[in-house]
Each structure stands twice: as C-alpha cells, then as structure tokens.
matplotlib code that plots the C-alpha trace (Angstrom):
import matplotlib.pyplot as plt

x = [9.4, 11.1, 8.9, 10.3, 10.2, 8.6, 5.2, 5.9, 6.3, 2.9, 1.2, 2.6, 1.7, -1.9, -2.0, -0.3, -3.3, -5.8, -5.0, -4.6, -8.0, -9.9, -8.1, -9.0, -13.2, -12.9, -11.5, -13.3, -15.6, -17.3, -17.3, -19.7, -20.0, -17.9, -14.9, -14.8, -11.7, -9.9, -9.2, -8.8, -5.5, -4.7, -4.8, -3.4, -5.8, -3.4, -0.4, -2.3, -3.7, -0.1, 1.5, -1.3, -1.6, -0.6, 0.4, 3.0, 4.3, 4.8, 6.0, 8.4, 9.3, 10.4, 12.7, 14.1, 16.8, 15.9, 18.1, 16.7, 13.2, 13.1, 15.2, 12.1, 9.4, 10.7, 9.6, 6.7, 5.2, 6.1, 4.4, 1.5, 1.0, 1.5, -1.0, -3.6, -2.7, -4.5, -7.8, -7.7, -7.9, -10.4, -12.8, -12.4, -13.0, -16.3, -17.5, -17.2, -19.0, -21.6, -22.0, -22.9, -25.2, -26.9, -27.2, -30.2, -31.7, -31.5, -34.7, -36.5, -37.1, -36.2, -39.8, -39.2, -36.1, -36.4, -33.8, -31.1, -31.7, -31.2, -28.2, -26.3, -27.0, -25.7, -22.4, -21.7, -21.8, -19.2, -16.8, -17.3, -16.3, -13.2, -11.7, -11.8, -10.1, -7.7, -6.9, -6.0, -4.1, -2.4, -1.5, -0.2, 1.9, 3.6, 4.6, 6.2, 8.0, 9.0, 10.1, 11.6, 10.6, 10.6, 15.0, 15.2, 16.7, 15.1, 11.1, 9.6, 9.3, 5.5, 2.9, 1.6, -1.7, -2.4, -3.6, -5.8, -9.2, -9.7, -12.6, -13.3, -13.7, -11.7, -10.2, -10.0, -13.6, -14.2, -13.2, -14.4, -18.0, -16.9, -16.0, -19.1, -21.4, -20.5, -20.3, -23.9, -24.7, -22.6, -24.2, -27.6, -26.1, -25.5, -22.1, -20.1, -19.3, -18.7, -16.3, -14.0, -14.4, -13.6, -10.3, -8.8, -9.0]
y = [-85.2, -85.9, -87.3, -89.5, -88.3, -91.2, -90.0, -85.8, -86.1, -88.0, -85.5, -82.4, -83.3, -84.2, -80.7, -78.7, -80.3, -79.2, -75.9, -75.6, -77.1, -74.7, -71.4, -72.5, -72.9, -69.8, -67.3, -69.1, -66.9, -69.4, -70.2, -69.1, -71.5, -69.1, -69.0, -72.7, -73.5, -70.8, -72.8, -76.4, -78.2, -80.6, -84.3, -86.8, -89.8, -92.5, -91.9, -92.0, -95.1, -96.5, -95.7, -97.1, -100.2, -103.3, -105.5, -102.7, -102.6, -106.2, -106.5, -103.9, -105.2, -108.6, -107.0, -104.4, -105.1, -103.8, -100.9, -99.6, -100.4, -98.4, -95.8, -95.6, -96.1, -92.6, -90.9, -92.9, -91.6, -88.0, -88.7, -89.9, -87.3, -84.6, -86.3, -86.3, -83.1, -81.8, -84.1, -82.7, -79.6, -80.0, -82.1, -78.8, -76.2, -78.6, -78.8, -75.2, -74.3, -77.3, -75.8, -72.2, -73.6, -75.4, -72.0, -71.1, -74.2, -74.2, -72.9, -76.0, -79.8, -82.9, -83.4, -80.3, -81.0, -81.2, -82.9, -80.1, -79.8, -83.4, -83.4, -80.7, -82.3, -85.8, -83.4, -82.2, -85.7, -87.5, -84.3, -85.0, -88.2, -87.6, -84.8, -87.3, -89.9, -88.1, -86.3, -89.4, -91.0, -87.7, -88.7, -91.7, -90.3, -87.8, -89.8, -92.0, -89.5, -87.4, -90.4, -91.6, -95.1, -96.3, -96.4, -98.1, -101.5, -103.2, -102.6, -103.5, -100.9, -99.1, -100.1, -97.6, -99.4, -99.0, -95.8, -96.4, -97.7, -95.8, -96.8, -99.4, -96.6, -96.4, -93.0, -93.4, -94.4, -92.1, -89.3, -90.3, -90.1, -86.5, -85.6, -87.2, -85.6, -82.0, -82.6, -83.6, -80.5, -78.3, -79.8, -78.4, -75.0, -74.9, -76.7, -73.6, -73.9, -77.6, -77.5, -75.3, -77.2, -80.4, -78.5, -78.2, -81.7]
z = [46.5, 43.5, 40.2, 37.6, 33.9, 33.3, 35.3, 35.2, 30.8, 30.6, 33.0, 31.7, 28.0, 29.2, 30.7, 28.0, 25.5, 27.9, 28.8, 24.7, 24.5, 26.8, 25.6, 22.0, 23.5, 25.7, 22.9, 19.7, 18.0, 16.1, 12.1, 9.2, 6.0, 4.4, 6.5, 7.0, 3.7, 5.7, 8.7, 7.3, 6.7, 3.7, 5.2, 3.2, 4.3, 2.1, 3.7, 7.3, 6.3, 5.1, 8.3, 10.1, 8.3, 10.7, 7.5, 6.2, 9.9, 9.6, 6.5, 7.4, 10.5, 8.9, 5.8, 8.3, 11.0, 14.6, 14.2, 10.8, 11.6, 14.8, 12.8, 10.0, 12.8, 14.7, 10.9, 10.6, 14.1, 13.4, 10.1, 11.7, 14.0, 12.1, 9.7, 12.9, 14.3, 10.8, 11.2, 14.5, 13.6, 10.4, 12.9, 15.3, 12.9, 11.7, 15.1, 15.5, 12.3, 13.4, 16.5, 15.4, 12.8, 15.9, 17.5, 14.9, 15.6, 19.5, 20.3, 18.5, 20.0, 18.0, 17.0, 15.1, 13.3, 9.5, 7.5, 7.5, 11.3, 11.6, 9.5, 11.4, 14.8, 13.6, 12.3, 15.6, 17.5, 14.6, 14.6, 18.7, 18.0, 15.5, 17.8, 20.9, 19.0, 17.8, 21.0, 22.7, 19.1, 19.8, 23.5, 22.8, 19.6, 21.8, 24.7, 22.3, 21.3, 24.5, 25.9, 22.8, 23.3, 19.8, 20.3, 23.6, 22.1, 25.2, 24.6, 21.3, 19.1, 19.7, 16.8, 15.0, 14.3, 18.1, 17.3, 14.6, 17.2, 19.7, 22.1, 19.2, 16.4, 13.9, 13.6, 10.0, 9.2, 11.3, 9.7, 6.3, 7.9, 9.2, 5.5, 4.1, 7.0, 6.4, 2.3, 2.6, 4.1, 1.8, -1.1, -0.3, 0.7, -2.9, -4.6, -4.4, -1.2, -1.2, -3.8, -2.2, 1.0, -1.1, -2.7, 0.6, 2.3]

ax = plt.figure().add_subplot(projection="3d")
ax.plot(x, y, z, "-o")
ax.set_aspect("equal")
plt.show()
C-alpha cells in the first residue's frame, strides 16, 4: 500500500522527535547546579517575539508582494525554529536539573515542603509545560517546512503567530516564568550561580 508524503512526512517527523525524546530520558544522567550554564543555549526572546508578532506578519504581508513575502516567511520559520529548538532545550536541561533536585526531596509529602521545596516542585511543572509547547510549535514548524508549504502559490502562506499559544499558553510568557522560576531559586543558592546562569540566556 502506497502512502502519500503528505501523511508518511508528518508521521515520520512525529517519530523521529520521539525516539529523540526517549533516548535523550533513557541515557540522561541528570544535572547538578553547577553544570547547568554548560548545557544552555543563548535565546534571543526579541527576535522570537518579532517573528511571532501577528501585527509585523500583517504589516508585512500588506507592503510585500505574495512572492517576496512567502520568500521572507521561509527565513522567518527557520528563524523561529531555530529560536525554539534552543528554549527547548534550556526548558529540558531545567527540568532535568529540577528533577534531580526533586530527587532529595522525594521522600517528603507536600505538608512538608518548605519554601525551596515548593519552589523547585512549581519549576518542574512550568519547564513541563514550556518543553510541551514547544515540542508541538516544533511539529508544526517542521512540517511547514518538509513539506515546504509556505511556497505553494495556491495555500495562504502559514502564520507564524499560530505557534505562539499552544493549548492557550503562550509559549513566550511561558518561558519568561521558566526563566523567572529557576532565577528565584538560584538567587537563594547564592548569586554566583545565578549570574552565570543569567550570562547565558
């Protein structure tokens, strides 16, 4: 039985993410407070908000002709998904560190959770949260592009701001919380380690 690329792309992206996904869970080793500047990757949260801005899509859209806005809106979707493919990872390598700090705190029940306790519980439901959305921003992004949709002159040209709320949360608000989250923990580790986690976002 023969598939159409339309269908077998879609799927085989889908499982390629996955299979990335659980290899990345089954060989992670976890993340001290110390390692954490290692693994994170610059994000540059203006231009992400720029390309997913529905008014400078318009406003583009309307001074552009067809043919050079669907030329500039190929750039601007690698741009945005190179952009999320870093919060991705930044949300992942928070989650992991979240998630071993959890690890001394396991044995306890909520009732026993002091404020550092709370703090590092909340951390590992938004970076949850962020990696989800931008899993499936990341879905979307690549189809667009396997299937190169943005130059077929018969569809309209895919909106980048479609990405920007997924399940109703916006990925970049989102993310801010994430940032704000794990500075408010890092700040009572001491401000050593915050600062260099602040000097590479």
């Amino acid at each position: 039985m023969n598939v159409s690329p339309a269908i077998s792309i879609p799927l085989v992206t889908v499982t390629l993410v996955a299979v990335r996904a659980l290899i990345d869970k089954v060989t992670s080793s976890g993340i001290d407070i110390d390692s954490i500047p290692i693994f994170l990757r610059r994000v540059d949260l203006h231009l992400l908000e720029n390309l997913l801005d529905p008014a400078e899509e318009a406003r583009l859209r309307t001074e552009l002709s067809a043919r050079a806005f669907r030329r500039l809106q190929s750039r601007r979707i690698r741009g945005a998904c190179e952009q999320i493919r870093r919060l991705s990872n930044n949300a992942s390598v928070f989650l992991q560190w979240a998630n071993t700090e959890y690890v001394g705190i396991a044995h306890k029940g909520c009732a026993q959770y002091d404020d550092q306790d709370s703090l590092v519980v909340n951390l590992i439901r938004i970076a949850a949260d962020v990696k989800s959305s931008a899993w499936w921003a990341l879905v979307k992004l690549r189809f667009w592009r396997a299937v190169l949709v943005q130059l077929w002159p018969f569809l309209p040209s895919p909106s980048l701001s479609d990405v920007r709320e997924v399940y109703g949360k916006d990925i970049l608000q989102a993310y801010e919380n994430l940032t704000s989250s794990v500075g408010e923990i890092l700040i009572r580790r001491g401000g050593e380690h915050y600062d260099k986690v602040r000097a590479v976002l």
